[in-house]
Each structure stands twice: as structure tokens, then as C-alpha cells.
C-alpha positions in Angstrom: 0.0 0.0 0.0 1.3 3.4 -0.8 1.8 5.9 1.7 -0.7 8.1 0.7 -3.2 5.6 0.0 -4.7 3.4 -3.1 -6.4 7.0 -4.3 -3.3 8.9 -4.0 -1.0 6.1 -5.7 -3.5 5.4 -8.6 -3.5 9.5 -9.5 0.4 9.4 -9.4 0.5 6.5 -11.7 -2.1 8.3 -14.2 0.0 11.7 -13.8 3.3 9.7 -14.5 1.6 7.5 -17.1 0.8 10.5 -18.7 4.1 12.6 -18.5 6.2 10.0 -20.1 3.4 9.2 -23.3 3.6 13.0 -24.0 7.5 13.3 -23.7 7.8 10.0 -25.8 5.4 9.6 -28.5 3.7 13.0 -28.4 7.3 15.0 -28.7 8.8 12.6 -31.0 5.5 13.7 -33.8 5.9 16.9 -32.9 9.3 17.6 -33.6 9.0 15.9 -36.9 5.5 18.2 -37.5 8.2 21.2 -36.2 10.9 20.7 -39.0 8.2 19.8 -41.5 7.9 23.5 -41.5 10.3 25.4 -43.7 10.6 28.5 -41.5 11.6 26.4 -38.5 14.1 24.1 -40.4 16.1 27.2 -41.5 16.3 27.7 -38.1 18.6 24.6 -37.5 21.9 26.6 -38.1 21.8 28.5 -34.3 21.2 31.9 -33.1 23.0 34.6 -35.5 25.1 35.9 -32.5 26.2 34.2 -29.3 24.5 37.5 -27.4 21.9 37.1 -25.5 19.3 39.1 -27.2 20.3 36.7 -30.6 19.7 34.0 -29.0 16.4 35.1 -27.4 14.6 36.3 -30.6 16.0 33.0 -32.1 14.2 31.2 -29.7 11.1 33.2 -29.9 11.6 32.9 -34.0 11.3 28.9 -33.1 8.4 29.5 -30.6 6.1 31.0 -33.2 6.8 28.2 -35.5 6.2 25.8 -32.8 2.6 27.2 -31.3 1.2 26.5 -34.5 1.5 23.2 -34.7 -1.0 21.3 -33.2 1.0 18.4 -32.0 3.3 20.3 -30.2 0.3 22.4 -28.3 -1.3 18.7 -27.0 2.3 18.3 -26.0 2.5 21.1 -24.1 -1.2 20.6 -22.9 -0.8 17.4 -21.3 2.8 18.9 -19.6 1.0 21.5 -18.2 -2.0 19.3 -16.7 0.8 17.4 -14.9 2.8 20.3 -13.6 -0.2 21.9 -12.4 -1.6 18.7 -11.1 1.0 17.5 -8.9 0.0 20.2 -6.7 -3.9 20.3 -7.6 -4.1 16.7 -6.8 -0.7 15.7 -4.8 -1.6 17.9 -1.8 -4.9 16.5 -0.7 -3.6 13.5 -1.4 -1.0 14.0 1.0 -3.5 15.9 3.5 -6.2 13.0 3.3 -3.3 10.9 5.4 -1.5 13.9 7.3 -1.2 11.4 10.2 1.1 9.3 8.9 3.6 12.4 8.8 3.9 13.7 11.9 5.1 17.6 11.8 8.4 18.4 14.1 8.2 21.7 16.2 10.5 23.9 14.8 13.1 23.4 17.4 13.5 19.7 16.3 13.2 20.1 12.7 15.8 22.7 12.4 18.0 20.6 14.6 21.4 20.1 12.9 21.2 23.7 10.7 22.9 26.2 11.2 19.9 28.5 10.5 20.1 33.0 10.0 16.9 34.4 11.5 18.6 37.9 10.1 19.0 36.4 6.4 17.1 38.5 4.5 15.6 36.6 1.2 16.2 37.9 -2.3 13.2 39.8 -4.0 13.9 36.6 -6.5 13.0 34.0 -3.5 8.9 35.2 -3.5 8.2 33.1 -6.8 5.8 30.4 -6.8 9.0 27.9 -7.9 7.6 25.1 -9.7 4.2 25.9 -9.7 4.2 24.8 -6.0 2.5 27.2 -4.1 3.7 29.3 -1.6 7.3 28.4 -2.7 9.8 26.1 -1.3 8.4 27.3 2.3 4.9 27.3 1.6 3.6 24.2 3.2 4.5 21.8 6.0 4.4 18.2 4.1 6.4 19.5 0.9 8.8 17.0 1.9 6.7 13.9 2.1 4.7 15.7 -0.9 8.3 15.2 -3.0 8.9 11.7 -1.3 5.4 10.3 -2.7 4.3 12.7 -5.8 6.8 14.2 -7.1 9.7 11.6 -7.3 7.6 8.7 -8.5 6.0 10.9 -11.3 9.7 12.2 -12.2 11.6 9.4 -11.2 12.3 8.4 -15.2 12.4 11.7 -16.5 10.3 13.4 -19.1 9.5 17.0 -17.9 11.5 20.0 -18.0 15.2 19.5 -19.7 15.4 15.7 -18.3 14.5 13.5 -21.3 11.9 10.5 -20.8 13.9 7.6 -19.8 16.4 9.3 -17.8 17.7 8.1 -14.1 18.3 11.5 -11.9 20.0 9.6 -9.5 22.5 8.4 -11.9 22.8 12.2 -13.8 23.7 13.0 -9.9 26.4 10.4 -10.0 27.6 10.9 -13.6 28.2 14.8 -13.0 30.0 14.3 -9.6 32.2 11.9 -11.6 33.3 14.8 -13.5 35.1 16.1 -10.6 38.9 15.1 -11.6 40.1 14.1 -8.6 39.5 11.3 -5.7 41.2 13.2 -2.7 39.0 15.9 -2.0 39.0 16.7 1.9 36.7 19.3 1.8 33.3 19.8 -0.7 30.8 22.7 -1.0 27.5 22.6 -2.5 25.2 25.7 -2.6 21.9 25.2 -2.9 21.9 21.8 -2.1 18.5 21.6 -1.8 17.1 18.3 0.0 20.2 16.8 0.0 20.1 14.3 -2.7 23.5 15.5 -4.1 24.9 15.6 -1.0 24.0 12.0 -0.8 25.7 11.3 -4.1 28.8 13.2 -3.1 29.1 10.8 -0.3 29.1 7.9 -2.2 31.3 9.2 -4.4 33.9 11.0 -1.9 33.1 9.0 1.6 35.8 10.5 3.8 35.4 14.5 2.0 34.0 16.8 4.9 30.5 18.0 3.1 29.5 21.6 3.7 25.7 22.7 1.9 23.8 26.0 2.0 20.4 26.9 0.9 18.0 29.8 1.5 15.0 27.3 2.0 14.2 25.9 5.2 12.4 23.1 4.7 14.4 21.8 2.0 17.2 21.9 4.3 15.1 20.1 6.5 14.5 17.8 3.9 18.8 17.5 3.4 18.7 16.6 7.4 16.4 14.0 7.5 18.0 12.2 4.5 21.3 13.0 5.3 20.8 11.5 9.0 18.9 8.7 7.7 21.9 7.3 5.3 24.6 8.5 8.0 25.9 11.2 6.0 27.9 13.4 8.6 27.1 17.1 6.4 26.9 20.2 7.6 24.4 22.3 6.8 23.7 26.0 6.4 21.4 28.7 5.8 22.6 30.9 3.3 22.8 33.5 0.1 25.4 31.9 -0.7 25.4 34.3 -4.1 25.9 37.2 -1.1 28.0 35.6 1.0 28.3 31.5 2.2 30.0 33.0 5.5 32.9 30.4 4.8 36.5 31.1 4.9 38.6 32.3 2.1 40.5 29.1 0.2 38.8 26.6 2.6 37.4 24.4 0.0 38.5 22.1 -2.3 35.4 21.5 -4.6 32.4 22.7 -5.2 29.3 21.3 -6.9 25.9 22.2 -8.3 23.5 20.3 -9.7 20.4 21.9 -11.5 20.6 25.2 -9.6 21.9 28.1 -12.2 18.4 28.0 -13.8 16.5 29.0 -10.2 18.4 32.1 -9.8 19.2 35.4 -12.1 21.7 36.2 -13.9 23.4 39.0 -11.7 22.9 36.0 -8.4 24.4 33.6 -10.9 27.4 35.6 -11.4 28.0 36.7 -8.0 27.7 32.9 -6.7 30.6 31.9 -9.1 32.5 35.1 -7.5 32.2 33.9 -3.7 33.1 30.1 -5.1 36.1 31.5 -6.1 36.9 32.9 -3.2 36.1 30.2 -1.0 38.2 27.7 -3.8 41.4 26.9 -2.4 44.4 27.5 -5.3 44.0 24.4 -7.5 40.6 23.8 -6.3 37.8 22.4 -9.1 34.1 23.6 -9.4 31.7 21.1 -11.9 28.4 22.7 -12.6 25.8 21.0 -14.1 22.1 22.8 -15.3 20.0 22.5 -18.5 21.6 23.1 -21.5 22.4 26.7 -22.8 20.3 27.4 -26.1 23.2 27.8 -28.0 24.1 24.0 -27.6 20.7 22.6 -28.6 18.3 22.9 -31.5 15.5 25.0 -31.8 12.7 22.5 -31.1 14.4 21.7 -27.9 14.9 25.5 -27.3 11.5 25.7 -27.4 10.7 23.1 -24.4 12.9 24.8 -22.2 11.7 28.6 -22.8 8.0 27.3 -22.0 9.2 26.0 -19.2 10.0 30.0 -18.5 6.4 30.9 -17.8 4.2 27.6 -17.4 6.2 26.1 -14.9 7.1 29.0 -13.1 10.7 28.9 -13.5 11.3 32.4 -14.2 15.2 32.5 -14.6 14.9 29.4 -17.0 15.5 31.3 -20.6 17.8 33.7 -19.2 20.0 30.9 -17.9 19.4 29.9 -21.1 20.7 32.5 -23.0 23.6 32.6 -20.7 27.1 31.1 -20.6 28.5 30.0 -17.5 31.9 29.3 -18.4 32.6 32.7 -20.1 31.4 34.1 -16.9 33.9 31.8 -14.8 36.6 33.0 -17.3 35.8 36.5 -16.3 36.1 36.1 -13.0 39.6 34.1 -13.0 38.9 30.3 -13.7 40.9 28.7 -15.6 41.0 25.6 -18.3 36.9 25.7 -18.2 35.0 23.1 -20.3 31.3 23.0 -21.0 29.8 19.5 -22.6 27.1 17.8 -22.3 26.7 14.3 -20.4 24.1 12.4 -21.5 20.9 12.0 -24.2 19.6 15.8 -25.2 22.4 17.2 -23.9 21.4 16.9 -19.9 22.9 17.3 -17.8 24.9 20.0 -19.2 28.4 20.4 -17.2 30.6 23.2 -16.9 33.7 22.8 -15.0 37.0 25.0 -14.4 39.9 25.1 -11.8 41.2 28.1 -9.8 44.6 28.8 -10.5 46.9 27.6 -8.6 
């Protein structure tokens, strides 16, 4: 029996049934419907310029092509039902059995973080991320909501830039495994989220001292409870880290991301590669991984990421987009960076660099 009941399991299975026919068989039609079109097969060659405003009206060129095709609008239909639906239906699903997850006080949930009643949030923060509302904050069970909703309905890819098929857990592992070296004493991931990277970390790096910061509470009270349960000794820390982590200058020896650069703006983006630098120790690595920038993919694919911009409430999505990472690193005094892609539709995408030692 599921935890949230023969009801709740049965409209997770439907939602994830549905998710992976659209991002199959649907997509698949409608990307040969797409470059069926002349105007959106000339399109093929790239954005004009590597600038940011190329790129976007290269994108929005695509986009116009793309909304009139009526294969890639029931595409987009049935994405948007289940984006919206996890939430519509995964919360009362969850509430129907609220018993079964007890709610800590505060005092024992934040047990373990180093919390900041002072931090002040970024006017970025108050977005409705996901289409989950209220935010990351915004209600008490988001954590068994993501245990039983979300990560069965996700759990093989299909929405957003991971491609139908796809094992998150593994991309985890594969973009750690990009890190060069083995004897890392020290790691840093910000915006570490619940923790599921810092889990992967461990198994990759099982004596590195783990350090994590996010703004969100209750996902690092998510990180706690996992980390605790597998026995993963992290530490954990409120913080902006694109203001400041708090940590000492050169203390680190690598730092990780995984999927974050797309949740903030570009300015945050760029600052939080300026205090990982600092906080680098001479030699140190940084591997980044996100969704692919535009420039890398082709214009149907450019397409599914900018909706993602407005119907899924990721508002930093096609300005991440449009960005590129590791000429911002190179800026800022990295050195030998590389961006590729790892796996099928170019995701993860992975930038990585060293600071000089």
C-alpha cells in the first residue's frame, strides 16, 4: 500500500503515465511536425550571435513556428496538466493521510542547521517555484509531498530538460564523476536543496567533509532527514550563498551544483561563481551542471525549455538559457573551463573549471 493511500498512488501512476506518453510519442510527432515546417528548419543553423538578445529572438523565431503546430500544443497541454496537477491533486492527497507524517516543532526540525533568523531573502525568492504554491516554504508536508508525488511521477524523466527515460540519480552520480580528482578533503554545494546530491557526493567522496547551504528551510530540512537517515555526517547552512556562504577564504576544495543556475538570475548567478572562487582553495575544481544553454541545442528543444519560463514558473529558465556560465567563470579568473554535455539531449549539461593555482 502506498503511503498516501490506493487514491493517491492510482492519481500518481495516471499523472506519471501521462508525463512519459507526451514526452515520448507525443514529442517525437511533434518535432518531426516542427521541421516539417520550412521557417523552423532554416532555423537549424543557431542563433546569429552568441549574445543574449540573438539568442532570445532566435528562440522566440522557433516559438512562433512551434505554437502553430497542433501536436506540439497537446504536447504542451498534457505537460502543463501534470505540472499543475501535482500540486492540484498531490496535496490532498498528502493531507487525506496527514497522520502518517507527523510535523516536528520547529526546534527539532531545524535541529542540525545552522539556521540565519537575520537572512534577509532575495526579491527573487517570493516566486511560486515550480508551480508549487507558496514556494519552497509554503507548506509543511512538501517534503513527504516530493517523497510520494513528485519523485515517482519524475523518477524516469520526461518533464522539463530531463529526457523521458532518464535516471536522476545516476545524472547525480555521472556529473560528480566529472570532478577530476578522488582526494577531495573538503566539498561545497550551494543550494543543495534536499540533500540528494549531497547524498551522491558521499558515495562518491566518503571520507570529503561535506558543507551545503540553501536559502530554503524546509528543504534543508528535507537534506537533514536524508542526510541523518543514510549517516551522511554534512553540515548544513542557511545561506545566500550568491551574497555571501560565511565560509572562509581558500577553505574548499570543490564545489558542486547540480540543476541550480536556472532557479536564480543572472546578476545571483554571477556573483555565486565570485564567492566560489573565493572560497576555492588555489587548485581547487568547481563542476556545474544545469540544463543546456540554447546555444548548444536545437530549436525545437529551445522551445521546451523557454516554455518551461512561464508555465512552470521557472522564471530564470531562458535567461539561464541564454547565458554562458563558463565565459562568466573566465571573467572572474577560472581557468582551463570546459562545458559539454553528459548524457541524451544534452542533460545534464556540465561546466567545470579550476582556480589557479
Amino acid at each position: 500500500m502506498s503511503a498516501i493511500g490506493q487514491h493517491g498512488r492510482a492519481g500518481v501512476d495516471m499523472l506519471g503515465a501521462m508525463q512519459k506518453f507526451a514526452s515520448g510519442q507525443v514529442r517525437r510527432a511533434a518535432r518531426e511536425a516542427f521541421y516539417a515546417d520550412p521557417a523552423a528548419d532554416a532555423l537549424k543553423g543557431g542563433p546569429p550571435a552568441p549574445d543574449r538578445t540573438s539568442i532570445m529572438q532566435w528562440v522566440g523565431q522557433a516559438r512562433d513556428a512551434a505554437e502553430g503546430q497542433p501536436l506540439y500544443r497537446i504536447e504542451r497541454f498534457v505537460q502543463a496538466y501534470v505540472a499543475l496537477s501535482i500540486y492540484e491533486f498531490g496535496i490532498p492527497a498528502v493531507e487525506r493521510v496527514r497522520d502518517r507524517f507527523p510535523v516536528p516543532s520547529d526546534a527539532d526540525a531545524d535541529a542540525g542547521i545552522e539556521t540565519d533568523p537575520a537572512l534577509v531573502m532575495p526579491d527573487y525568492y517570493g516566486h511560486d517555484w515550480h508551480l508549487r504554491p507558496g514556494g519552497w516554504d509554503g507548506y509543511d508536508l512538501y517534503g513527504p509531498h516530493g517523497a510520494h508525488v513528485i519523485r515517482p511521477i519524475f523518477k524516469l524523466g520526461g518533464f522539463a530538460a530531463a529526457p523521458v527515460g532518464s535516471n536522476i540519480g545516476q545524472q547525480r552520480l555521472d556529473v560528480i564523476a566529472e570532478l577530476p580528482r578522488r582526494d577531495y578533503r573538503r566539498i561545497y554545494e550551494p543550494g543543495c536543496g534536499n540533500g540528494a546530491t549531497l547524498a551522491a557526493l558521499h558515495k562518491s567522496f566518503p571520507d570529503a567533509e561535506l558543507v551545503a547551504s540553501d536559502l530554503s528551510l524546509e528543504q534543508l530540512r528535507a537534506a537533514r532527514r536524508l542526510t541523518d537517515a543514510l549517516g551522511i555526517p554534512a553540515t548544513l547552512r542557511q545561506r545566500d550563498a550568491a551574497t555571501s556562504t560565511g565560509e572562509e577564504s581558500e577553505s574548499f576544495d570543490a564545489v558542486v551544483t547540480f540543476a541550480l543556475h536556472h532557479e536564480l538570475p543572472h546578476a545571483a548567478n554571477v556573483a555565486l561563481l565570485a564567492e566560489m572562487f573565493r572560497i576555492l582553495k588555489p587548485g581547487g575544481d568547481i563542476v556545474l551542471s544545469d540544463p543546456p544553454p540554447f546555444r548548444a541545442i536545437d530549436p525545437f528543444h529551445a522551445v521546451l525549455l523557454d516554455w518551461d519560463t512561464v508555465h512552470r514558473e521557472e522564471p530564470f529558465f531562458s535567461e539561464a538559457g541564454a547565458s554562458d556560465w563558463g565565459a562568466e567563470m573566465a571573467r572572474i579568473g577560472f581557468v582551463h573551463v570546459q562545458a559539454y554535455p553528459l548524457g541524451p539531449d544534452s542533460y545534464p549539461w556540465v561546466t567545470r573549471a579550476i582556480k589557479p593555482a
